[in-house]
PDB file with one MODEL, atoms N, CA, C and O in Angstrom:
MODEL        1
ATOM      1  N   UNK A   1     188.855 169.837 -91.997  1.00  0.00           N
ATOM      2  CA  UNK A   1     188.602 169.134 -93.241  1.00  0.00           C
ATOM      3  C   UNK A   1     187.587 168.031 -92.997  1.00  0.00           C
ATOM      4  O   UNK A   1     187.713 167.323 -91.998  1.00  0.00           O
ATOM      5  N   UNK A   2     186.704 167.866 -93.753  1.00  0.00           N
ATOM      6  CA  UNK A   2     185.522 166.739 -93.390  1.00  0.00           C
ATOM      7  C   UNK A   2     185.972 165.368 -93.706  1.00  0.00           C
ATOM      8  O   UNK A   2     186.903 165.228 -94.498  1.00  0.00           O
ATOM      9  N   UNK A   3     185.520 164.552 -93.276  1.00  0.00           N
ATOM     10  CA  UNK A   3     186.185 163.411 -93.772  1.00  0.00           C
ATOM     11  C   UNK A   3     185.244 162.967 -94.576  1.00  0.00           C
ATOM     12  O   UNK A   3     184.116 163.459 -94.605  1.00  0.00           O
ATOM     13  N   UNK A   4     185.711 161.781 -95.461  1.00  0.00           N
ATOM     14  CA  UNK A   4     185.232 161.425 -96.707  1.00  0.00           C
ATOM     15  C   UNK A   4     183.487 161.241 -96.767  1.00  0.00           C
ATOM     16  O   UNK A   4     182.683 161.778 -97.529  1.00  0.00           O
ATOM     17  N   UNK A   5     183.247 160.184 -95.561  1.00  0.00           N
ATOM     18  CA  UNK A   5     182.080 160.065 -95.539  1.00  0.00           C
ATOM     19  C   UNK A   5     180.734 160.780 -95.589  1.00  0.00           C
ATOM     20  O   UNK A   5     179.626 160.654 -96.112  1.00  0.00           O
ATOM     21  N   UNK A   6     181.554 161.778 -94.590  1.00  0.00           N
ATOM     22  CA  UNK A   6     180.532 163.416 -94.577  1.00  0.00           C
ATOM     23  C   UNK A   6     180.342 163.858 -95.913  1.00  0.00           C
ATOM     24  O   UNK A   6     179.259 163.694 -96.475  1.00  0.00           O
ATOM     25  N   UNK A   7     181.444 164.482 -96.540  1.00  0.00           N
ATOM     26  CA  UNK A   7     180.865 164.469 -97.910  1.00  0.00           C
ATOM     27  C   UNK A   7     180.059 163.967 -98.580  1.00  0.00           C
ATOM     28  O   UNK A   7     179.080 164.495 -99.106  1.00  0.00           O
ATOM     29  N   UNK A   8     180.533 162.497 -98.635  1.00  0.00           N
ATOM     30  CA  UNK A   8     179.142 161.601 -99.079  1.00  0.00           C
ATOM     31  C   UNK A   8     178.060 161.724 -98.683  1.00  0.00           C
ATOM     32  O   UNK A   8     177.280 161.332 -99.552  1.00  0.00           O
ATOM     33  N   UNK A   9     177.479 162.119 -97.680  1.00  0.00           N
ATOM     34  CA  UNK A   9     176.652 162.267 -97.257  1.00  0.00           C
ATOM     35  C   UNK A   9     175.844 163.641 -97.749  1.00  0.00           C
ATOM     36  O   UNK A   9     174.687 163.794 -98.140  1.00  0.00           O
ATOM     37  N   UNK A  10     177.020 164.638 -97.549  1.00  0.00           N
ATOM     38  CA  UNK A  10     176.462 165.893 -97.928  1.00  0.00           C
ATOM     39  C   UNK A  10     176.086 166.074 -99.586  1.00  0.00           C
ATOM     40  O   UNK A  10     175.250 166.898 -99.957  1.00  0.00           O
ATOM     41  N   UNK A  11     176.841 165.163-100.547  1.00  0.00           N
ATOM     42  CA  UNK A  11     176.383 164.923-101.646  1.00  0.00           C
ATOM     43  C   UNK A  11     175.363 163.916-102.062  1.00  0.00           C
ATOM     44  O   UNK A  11     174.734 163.906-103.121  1.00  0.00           O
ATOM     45  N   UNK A  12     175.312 163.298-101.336  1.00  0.00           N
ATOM     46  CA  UNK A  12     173.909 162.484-101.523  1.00  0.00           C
ATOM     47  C   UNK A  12     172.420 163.328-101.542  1.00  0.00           C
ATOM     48  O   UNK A  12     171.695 163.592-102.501  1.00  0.00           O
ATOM     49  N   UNK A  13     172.264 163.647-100.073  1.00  0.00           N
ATOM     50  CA  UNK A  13     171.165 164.560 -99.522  1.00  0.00           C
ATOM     51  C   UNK A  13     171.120 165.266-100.591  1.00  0.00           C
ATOM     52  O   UNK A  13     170.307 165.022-101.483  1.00  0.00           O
ATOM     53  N   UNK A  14     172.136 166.408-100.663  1.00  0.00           N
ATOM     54  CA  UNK A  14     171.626 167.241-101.509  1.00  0.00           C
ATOM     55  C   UNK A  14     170.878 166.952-103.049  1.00  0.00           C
ATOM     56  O   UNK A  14     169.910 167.603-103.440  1.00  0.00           O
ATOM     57  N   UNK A  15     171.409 166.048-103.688  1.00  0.00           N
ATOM     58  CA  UNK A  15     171.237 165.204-105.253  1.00  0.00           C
ATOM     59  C   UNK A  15     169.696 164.793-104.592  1.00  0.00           C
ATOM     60  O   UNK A  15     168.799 165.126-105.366  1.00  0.00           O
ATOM     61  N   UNK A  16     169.201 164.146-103.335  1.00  0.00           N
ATOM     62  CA  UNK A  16     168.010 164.044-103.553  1.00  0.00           C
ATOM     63  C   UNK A  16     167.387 165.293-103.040  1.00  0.00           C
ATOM     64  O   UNK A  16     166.189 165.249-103.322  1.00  0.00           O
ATOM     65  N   UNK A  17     167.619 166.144-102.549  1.00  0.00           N
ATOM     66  CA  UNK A  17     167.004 167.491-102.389  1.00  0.00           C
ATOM     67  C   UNK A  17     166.526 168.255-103.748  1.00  0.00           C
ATOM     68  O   UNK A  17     165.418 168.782-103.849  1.00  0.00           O
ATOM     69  N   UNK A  18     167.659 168.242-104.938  1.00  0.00           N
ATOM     70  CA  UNK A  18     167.605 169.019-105.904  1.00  0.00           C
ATOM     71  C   UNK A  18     166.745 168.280-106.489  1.00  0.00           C
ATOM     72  O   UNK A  18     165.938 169.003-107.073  1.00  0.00           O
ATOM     73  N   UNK A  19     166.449 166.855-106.662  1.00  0.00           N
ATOM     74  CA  UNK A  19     165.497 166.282-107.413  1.00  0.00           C
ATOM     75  C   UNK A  19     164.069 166.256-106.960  1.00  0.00           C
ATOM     76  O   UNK A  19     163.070 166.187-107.675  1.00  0.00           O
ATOM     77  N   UNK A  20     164.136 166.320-105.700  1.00  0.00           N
ATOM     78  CA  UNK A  20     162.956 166.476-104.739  1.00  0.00           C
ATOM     79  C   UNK A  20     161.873 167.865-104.978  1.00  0.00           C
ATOM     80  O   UNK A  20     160.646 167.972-104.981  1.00  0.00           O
ATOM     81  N   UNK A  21     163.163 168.967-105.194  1.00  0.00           N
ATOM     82  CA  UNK A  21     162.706 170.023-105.383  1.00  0.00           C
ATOM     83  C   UNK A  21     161.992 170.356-106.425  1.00  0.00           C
ATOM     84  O   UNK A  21     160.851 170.810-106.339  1.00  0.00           O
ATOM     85  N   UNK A  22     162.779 170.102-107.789  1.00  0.00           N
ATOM     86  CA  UNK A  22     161.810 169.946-109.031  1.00  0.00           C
ATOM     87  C   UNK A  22     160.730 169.147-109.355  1.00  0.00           C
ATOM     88  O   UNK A  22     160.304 169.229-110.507  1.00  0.00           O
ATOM     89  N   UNK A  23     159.941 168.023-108.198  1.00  0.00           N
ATOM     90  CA  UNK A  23     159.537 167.329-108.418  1.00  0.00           C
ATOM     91  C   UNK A  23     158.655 168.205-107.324  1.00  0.00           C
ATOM     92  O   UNK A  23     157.549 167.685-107.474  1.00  0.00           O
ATOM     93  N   UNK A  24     158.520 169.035-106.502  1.00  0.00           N
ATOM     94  CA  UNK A  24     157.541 169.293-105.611  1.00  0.00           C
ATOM     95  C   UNK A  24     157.122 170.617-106.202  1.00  0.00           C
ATOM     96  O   UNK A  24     156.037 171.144-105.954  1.00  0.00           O
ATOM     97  N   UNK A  25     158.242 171.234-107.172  1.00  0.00           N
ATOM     98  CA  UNK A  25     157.646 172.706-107.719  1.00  0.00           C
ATOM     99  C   UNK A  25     157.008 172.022-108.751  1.00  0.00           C
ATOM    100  O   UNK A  25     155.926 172.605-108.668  1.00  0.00           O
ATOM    101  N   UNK A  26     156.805 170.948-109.979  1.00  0.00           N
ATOM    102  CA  UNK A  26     156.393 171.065-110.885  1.00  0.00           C
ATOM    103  C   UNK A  26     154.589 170.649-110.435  1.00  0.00           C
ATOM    104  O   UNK A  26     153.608 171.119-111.013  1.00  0.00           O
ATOM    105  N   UNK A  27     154.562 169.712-109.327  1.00  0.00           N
ATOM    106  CA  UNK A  27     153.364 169.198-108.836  1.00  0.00           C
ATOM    107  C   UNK A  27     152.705 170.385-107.735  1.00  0.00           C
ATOM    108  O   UNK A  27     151.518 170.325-107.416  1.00  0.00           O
ATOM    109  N   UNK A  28     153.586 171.417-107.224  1.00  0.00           N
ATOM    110  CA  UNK A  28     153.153 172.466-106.283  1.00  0.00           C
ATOM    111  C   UNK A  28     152.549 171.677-105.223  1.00  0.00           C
ATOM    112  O   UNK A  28     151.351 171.469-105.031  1.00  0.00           O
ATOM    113  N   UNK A  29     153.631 171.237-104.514  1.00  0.00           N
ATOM    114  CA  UNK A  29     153.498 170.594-103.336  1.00  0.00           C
ATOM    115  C   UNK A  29     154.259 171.473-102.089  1.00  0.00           C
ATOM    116  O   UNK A  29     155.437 171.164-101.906  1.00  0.00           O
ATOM    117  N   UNK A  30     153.739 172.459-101.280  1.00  0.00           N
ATOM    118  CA  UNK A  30     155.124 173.068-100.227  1.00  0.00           C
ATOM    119  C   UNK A  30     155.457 172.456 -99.567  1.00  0.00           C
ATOM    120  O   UNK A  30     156.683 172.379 -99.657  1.00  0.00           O
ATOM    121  N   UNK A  31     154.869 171.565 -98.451  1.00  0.00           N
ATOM    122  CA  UNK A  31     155.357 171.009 -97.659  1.00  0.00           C
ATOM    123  C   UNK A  31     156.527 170.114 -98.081  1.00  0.00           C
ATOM    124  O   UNK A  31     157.474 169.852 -97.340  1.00  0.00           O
ATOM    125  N   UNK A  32     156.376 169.649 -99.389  1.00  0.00           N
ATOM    126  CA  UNK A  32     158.147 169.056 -99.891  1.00  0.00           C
ATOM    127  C   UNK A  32     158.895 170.024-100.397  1.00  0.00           C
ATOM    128  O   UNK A  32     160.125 170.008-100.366  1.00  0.00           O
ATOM    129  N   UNK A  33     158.396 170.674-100.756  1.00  0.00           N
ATOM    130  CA  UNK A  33     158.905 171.730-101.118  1.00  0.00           C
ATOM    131  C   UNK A  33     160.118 172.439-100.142  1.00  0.00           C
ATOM    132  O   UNK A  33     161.336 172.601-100.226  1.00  0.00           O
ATOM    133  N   UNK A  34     159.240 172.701 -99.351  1.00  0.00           N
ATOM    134  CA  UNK A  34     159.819 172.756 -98.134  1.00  0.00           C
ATOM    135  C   UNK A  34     161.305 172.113 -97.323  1.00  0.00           C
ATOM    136  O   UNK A  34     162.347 172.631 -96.922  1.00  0.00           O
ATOM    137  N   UNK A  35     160.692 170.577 -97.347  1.00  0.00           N
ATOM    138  CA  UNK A  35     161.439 169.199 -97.069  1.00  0.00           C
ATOM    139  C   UNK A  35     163.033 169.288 -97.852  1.00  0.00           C
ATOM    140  O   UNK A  35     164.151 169.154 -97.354  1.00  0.00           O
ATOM    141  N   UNK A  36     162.610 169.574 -99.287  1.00  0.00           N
ATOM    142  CA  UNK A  36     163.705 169.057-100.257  1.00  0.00           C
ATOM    143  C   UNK A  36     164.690 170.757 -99.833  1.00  0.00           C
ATOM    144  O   UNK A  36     165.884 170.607 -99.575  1.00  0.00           O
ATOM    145  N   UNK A  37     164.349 171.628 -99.810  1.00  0.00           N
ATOM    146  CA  UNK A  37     165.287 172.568 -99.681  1.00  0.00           C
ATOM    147  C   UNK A  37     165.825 172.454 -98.266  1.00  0.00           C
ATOM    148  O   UNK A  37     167.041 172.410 -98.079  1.00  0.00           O
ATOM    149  N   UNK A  38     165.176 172.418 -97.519  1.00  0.00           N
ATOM    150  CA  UNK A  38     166.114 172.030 -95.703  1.00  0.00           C
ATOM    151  C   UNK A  38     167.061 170.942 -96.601  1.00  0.00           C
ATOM    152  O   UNK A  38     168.267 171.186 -96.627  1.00  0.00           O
ATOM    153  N   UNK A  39     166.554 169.718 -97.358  1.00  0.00           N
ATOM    154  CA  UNK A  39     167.735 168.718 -97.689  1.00  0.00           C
ATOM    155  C   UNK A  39     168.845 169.534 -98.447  1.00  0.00           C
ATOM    156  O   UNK A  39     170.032 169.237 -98.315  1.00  0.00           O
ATOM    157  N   UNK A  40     168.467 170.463 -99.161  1.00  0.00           N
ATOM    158  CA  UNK A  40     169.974 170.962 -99.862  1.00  0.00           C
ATOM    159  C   UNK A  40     170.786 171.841 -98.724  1.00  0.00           C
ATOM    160  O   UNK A  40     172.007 171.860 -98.879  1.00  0.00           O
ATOM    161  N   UNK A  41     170.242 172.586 -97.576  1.00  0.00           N
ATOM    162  CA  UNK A  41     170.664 173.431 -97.318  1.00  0.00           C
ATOM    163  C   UNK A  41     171.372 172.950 -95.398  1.00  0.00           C
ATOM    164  O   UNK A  41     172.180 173.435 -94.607  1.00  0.00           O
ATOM    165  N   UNK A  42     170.608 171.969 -95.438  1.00  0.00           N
ATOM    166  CA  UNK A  42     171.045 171.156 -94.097  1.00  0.00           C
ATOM    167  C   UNK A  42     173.028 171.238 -93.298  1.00  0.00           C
ATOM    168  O   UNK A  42     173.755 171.621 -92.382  1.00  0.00           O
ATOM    169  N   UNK A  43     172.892 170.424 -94.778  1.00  0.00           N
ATOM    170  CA  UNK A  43     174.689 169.999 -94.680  1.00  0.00           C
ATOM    171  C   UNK A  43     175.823 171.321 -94.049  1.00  0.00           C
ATOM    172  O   UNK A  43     176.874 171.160 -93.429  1.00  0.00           O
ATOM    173  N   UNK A  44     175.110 172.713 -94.502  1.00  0.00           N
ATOM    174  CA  UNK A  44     175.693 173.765 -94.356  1.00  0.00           C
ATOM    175  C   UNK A  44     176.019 174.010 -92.670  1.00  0.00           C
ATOM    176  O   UNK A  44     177.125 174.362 -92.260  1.00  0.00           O
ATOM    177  N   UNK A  45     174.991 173.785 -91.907  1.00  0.00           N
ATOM    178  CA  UNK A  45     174.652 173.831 -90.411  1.00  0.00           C
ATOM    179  C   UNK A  45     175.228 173.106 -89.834  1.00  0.00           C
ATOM    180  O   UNK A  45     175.753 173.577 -88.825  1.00  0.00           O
ATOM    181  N   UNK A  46     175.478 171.516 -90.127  1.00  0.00           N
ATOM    182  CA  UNK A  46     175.901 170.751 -89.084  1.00  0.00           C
ATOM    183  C   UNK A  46     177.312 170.248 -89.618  1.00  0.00           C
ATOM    184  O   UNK A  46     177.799 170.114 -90.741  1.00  0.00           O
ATOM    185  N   UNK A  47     177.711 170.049 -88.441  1.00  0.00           N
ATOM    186  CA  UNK A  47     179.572 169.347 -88.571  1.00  0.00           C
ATOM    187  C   UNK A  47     179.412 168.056 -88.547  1.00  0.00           C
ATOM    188  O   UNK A  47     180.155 167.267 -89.132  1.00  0.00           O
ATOM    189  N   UNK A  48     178.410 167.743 -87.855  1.00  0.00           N
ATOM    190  CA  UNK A  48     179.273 166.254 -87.243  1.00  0.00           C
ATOM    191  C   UNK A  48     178.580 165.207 -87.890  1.00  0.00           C
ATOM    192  O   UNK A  48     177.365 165.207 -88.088  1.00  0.00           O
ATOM    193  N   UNK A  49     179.493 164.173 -88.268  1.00  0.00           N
ATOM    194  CA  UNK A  49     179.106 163.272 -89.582  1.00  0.00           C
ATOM    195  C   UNK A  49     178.092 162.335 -89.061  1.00  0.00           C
ATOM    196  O   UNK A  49     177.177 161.953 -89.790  1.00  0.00           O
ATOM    197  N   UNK A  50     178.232 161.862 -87.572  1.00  0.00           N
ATOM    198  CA  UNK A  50     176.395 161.365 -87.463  1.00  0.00           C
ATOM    199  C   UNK A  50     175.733 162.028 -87.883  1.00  0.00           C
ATOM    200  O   UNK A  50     175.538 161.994 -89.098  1.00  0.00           O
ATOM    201  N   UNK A  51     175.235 162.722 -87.259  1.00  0.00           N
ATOM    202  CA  UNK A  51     173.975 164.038 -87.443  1.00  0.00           C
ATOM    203  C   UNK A  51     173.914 164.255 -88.457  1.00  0.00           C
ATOM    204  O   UNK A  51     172.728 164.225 -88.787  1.00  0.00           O
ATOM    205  N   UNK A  52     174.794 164.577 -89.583  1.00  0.00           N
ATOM    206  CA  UNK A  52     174.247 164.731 -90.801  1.00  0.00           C
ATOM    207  C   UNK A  52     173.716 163.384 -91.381  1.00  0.00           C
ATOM    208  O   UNK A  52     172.824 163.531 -92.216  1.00  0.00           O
ATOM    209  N   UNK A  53     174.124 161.967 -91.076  1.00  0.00           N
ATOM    210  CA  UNK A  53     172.833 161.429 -91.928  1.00  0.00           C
ATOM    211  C   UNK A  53     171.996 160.759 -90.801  1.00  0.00           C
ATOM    212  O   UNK A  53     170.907 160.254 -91.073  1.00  0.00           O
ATOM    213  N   UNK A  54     172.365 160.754 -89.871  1.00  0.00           N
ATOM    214  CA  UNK A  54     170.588 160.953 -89.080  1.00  0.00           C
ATOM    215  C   UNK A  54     169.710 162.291 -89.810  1.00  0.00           C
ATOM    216  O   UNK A  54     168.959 161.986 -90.736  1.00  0.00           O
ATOM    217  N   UNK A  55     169.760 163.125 -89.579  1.00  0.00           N
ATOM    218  CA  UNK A  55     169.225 164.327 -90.420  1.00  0.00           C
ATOM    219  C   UNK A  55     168.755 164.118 -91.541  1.00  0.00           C
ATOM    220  O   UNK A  55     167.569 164.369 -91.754  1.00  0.00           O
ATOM    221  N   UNK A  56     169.581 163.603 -92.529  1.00  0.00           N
ATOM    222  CA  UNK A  56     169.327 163.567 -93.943  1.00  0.00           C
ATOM    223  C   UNK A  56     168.474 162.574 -93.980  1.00  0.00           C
ATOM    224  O   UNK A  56     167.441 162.808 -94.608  1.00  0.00           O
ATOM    225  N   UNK A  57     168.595 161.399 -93.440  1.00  0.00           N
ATOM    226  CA  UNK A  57     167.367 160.279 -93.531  1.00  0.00           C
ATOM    227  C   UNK A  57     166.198 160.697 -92.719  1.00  0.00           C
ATOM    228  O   UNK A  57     165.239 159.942 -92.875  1.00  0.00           O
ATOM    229  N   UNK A  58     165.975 161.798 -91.799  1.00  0.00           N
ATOM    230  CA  UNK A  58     164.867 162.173 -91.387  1.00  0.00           C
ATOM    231  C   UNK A  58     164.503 162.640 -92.582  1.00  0.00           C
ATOM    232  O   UNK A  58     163.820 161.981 -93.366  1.00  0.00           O
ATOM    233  N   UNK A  59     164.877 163.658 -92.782  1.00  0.00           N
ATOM    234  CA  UNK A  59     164.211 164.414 -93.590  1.00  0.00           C
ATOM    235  C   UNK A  59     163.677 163.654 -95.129  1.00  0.00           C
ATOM    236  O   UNK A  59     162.708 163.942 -95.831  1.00  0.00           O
ATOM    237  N   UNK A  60     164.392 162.932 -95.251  1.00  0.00           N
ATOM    238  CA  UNK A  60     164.455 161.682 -96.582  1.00  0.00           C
ATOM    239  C   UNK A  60     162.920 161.214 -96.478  1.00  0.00           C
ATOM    240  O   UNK A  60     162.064 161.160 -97.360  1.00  0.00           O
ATOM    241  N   UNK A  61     162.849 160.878 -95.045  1.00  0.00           N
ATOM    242  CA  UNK A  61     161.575 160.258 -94.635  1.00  0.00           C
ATOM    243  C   UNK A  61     160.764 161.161 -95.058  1.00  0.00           C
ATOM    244  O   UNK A  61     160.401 161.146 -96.234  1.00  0.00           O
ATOM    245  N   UNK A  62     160.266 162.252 -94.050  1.00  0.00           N
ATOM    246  CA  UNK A  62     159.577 163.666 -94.722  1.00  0.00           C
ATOM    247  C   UNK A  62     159.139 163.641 -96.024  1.00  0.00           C
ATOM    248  O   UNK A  62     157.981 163.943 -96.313  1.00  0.00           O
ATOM    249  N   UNK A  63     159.870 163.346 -96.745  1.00  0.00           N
ATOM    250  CA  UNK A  63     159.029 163.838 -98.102  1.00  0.00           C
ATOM    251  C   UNK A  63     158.277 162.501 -98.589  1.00  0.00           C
ATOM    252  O   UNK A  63     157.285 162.775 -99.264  1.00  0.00           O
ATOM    253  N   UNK A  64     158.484 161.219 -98.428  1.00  0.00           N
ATOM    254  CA  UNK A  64     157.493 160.324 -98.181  1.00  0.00           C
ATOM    255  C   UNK A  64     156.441 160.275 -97.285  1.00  0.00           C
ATOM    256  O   UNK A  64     155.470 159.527 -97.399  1.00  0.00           O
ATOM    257  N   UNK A  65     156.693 161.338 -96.090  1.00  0.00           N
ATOM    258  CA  UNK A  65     155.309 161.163 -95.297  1.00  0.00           C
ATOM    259  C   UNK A  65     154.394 161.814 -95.796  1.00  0.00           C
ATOM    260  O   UNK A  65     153.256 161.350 -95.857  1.00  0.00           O
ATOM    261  N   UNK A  66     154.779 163.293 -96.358  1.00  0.00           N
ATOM    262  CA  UNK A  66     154.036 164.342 -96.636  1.00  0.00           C
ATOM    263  C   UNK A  66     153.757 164.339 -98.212  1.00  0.00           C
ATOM    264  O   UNK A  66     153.317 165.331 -98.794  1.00  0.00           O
ATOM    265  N   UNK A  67     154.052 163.144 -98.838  1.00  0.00           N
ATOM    266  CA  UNK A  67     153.526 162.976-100.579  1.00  0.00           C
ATOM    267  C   UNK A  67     152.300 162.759-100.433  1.00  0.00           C
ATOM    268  O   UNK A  67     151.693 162.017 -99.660  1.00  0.00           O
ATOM    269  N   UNK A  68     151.830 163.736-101.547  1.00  0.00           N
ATOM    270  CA  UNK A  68     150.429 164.002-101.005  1.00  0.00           C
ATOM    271  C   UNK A  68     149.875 163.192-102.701  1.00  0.00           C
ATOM    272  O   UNK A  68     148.679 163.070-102.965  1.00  0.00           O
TER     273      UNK A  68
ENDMDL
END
């Protein structure tokens, strides 16, 4: 069972993934494109509640590096 935080986490990421996403298909951007779907699909892969938001704030970063 995950503990609370993980969740949070895994619901965060994703909420900015899904927004990320519509915001990189409507401008046709891939490389966020890209970014924002690893963010929805991340949480699925990893267990352990560091790593998921080390992860998620990498990738968070990502789509600010690569806004084009």
């Amino acid at each position: 069972m995950p503990e609370p935080s993980d969740l949070f986490a895994m619901l965060v990421f994703s909420i900015i993934g899904i927004i990320a996403f519509r915001s990189a298909k409507r401008e046709c951007q891939p490389a966020r494109l890209v970014i924002s779907m690893a963010l929805m699909l991340y949480p699925y892969f990893i267990s352990s509640g560091l790593w998921l938001w080390v992860a998620g704030i990498a990738l968070t970063g990502g789509l600010f590096v690569f806004k084009e």
